[in-house]
N, C-alpha and C positions, 0 to 999 in steps of 0.2 A: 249310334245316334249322337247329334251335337246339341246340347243342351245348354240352355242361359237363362240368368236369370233375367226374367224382362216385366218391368212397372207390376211388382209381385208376384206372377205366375210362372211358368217353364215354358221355355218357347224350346221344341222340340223339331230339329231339322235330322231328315235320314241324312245316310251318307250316300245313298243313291242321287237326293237331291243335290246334296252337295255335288256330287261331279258332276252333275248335269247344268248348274251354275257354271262348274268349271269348263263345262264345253263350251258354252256362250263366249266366255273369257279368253281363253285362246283361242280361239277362231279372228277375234277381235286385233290378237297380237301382229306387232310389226309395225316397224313407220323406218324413217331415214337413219334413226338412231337406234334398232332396236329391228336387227336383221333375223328374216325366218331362216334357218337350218333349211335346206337339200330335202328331201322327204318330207316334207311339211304335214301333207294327211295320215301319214303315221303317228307324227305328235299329235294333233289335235283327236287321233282315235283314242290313242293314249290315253291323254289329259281327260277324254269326255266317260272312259270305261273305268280309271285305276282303280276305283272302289267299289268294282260288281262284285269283287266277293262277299260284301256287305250287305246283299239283297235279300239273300238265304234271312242272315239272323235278325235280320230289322222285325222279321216278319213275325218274330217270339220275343220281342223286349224283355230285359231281365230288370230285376229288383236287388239292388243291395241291400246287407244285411240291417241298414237303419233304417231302409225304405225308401228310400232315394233313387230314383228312375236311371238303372246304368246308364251311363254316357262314355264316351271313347277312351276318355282316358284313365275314366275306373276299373278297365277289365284288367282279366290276367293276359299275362305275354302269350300264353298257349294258345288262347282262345285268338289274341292276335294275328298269331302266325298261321294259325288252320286259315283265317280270314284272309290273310292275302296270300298265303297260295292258295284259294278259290280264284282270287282274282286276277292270277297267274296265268291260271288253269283257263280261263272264260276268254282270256288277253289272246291265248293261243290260237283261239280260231278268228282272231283278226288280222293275221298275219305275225313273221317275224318279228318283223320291227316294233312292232305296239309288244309283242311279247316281251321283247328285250328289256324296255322301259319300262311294263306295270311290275317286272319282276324286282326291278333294278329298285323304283320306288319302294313294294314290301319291305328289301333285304336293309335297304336305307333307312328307313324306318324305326328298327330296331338297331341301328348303328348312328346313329344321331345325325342322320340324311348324308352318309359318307363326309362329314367335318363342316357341313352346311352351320350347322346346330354345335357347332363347339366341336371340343376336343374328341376323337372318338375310343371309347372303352373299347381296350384288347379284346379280339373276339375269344379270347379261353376265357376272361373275366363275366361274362353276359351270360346270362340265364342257357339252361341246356337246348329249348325252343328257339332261341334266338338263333344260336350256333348253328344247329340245324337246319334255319331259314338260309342261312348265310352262305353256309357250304353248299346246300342243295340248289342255290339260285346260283351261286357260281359253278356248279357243273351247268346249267340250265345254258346262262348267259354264253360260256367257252362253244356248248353245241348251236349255239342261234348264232355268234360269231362265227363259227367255222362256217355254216351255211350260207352267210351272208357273206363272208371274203374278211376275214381276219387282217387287223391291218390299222396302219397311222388313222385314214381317213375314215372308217368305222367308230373306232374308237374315241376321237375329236366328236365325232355326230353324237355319240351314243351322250358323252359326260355332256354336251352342249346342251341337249334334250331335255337329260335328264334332269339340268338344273333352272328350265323351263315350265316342265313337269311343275317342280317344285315351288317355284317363284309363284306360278297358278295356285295349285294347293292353300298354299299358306294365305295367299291373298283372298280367296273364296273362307277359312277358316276365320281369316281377320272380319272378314263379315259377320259371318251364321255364330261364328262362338262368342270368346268374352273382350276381343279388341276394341270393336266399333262399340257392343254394348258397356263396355267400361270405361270409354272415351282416351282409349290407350294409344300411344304410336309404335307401331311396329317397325320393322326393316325387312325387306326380302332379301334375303344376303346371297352376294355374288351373283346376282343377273347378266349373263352372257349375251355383250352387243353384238357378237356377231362367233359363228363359229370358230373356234381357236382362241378366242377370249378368256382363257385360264383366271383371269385375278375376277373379271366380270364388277360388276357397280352394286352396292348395294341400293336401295329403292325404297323411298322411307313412305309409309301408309300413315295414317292421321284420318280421321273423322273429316268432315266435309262439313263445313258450313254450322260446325261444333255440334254437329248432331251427335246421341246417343244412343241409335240403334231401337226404338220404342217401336212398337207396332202401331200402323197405321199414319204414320206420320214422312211422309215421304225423306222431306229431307235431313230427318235424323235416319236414313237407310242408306246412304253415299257415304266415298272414302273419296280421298285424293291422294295420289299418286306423284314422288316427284324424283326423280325424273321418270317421264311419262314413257310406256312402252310401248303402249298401244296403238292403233289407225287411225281413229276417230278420237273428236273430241271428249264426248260422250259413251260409254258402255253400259247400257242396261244389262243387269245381271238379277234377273229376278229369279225367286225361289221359294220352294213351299214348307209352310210350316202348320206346325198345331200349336196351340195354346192349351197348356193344362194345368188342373191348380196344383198352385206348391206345398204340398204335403208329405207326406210318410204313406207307400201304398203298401197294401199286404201283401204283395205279390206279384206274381207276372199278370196273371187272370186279370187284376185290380189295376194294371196299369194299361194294360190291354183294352178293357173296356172305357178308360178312360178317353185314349187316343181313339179310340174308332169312334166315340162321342161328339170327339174337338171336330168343329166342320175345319177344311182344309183351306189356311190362307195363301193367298201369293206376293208375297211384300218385292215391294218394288226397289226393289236393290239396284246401286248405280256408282259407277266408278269415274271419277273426275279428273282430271290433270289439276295439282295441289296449285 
């Protein structure tokens, strides 16, 4: 779950929804500066699936020990890593290539998005789960390789995607988590204009129109974008959330009943050229 604080309450977004935003959003991708990769509905099955593993545990929300509704970045690594090989495992029957990339995403993940995210920790230094993920996704990756034709232009495809993938991701999280709601500016670092674009742009996100992210208020729900990647002027990226009070729950039970309580909004999320 992605969790924020919003005008007193928790505003509580799945990560189901999350990638379902993120499907809207690459689909959208591409103009003159900001070329789609060869396989293109690979990526965008990719981008709209990476977090099905996620499906399963949304479905049993947990409680921290103060009482605090777990959100993403509270869990343990463990429980991490069982979560995106689920979403590994789900990626596989959409073909190879979506395999490649939701796997490629997991193992990233726990390796600070392959140096996306800064320097990357030795993998014998990272948790025993992590290593685990890492190793087991690069046998995965070497056999989805081999079947697909091992090779320069695989491998160009696959890191170009990947860091696609990712520029998505992080831009749907600048949304739903605590960017836009804390009136922060991010970067999506290294966006690849065009395949073999190794150094890639970074892409600086900002609030839209000084909005905060508030519920119900439209245009505190837009970002802007600069330099713009997308087709159109305009990209509606709308998504679902609940509203639940900010308290200490007893439990899963107590948090449970909570959200099935909260009726289901659809905030009208939108991404601008800065």
């Amino acid at each position: 779950m992605i969790i924020a604080r919003v005008d007193g309450r928790l505003r509580v977004i799945t990560q189901v929804a999350h990638q379902e935003q993120c499907g809207l959003l690459v689909s959208a991708w591409g103009n003159e500066a900001f070329a789609c990769p060869d396989h293109w509905d690979a990526i965008v099955e990719a981008t709209t699936w990476h977090d099905e593993g996620w499906r399963e545990w949304e479905r049993h929300p947990q409680v921290l020990p103060d009482g605090e509704p777990q959100g993403f970045v509270a869990m343990d690594i463990a429980e991490h890593v069982a979560i995106h090989r689920a979403s590994a495992a789900a990626a596989a029957e959409r073909g190879d290539r979506v395999e490649l990339l939701v796997g490629m995403h997991g193992a990233g993940l726990v390796m600070r998005r392959f140096g996306l995210d800064g320097q990357v920790t030795a993998l014998d230094e990272r948790p025993g789960p992590a290593r685990a993920l890492v190793l087991e996704r690069a046998t995965g990756c070497r056999e989805l390789r081999d079947r697909l034709g091992e090779g320069p232009d695989l491998a160009c495809w696959a890191w170009t995607s990947y860091r696609i993938l990712q520029a998505i991701d992080l831009l749907s999280l600048y949304l739903t988590w605590r960017g836009l709601v804390g009136g922060e500016s991010w970067t999506l670092p290294r966006v690849p204009r065009c395949p073999g674009d190794e150094r890639g742009v970074g892409i600086a996100v900002s609030p839209a129109n000084g909005g905060a992210g508030g519920a119900g208020e439209a245009s505190g729900l837009a970002c802007a974008l600069h330099p713009w990647p997308l087709a159109v002027d305009e990209v509606a990226a709308p998504v679902e959330a609940r509203f639940i009070d900010d308290r200490p729950y007893r439990g899963p039970d107590d948090l449970a009943q909570a959200l099935d309580a909260a009726p289901v909004e659809v905030l009208p999320m939108a991404v601008r050229p800065a």
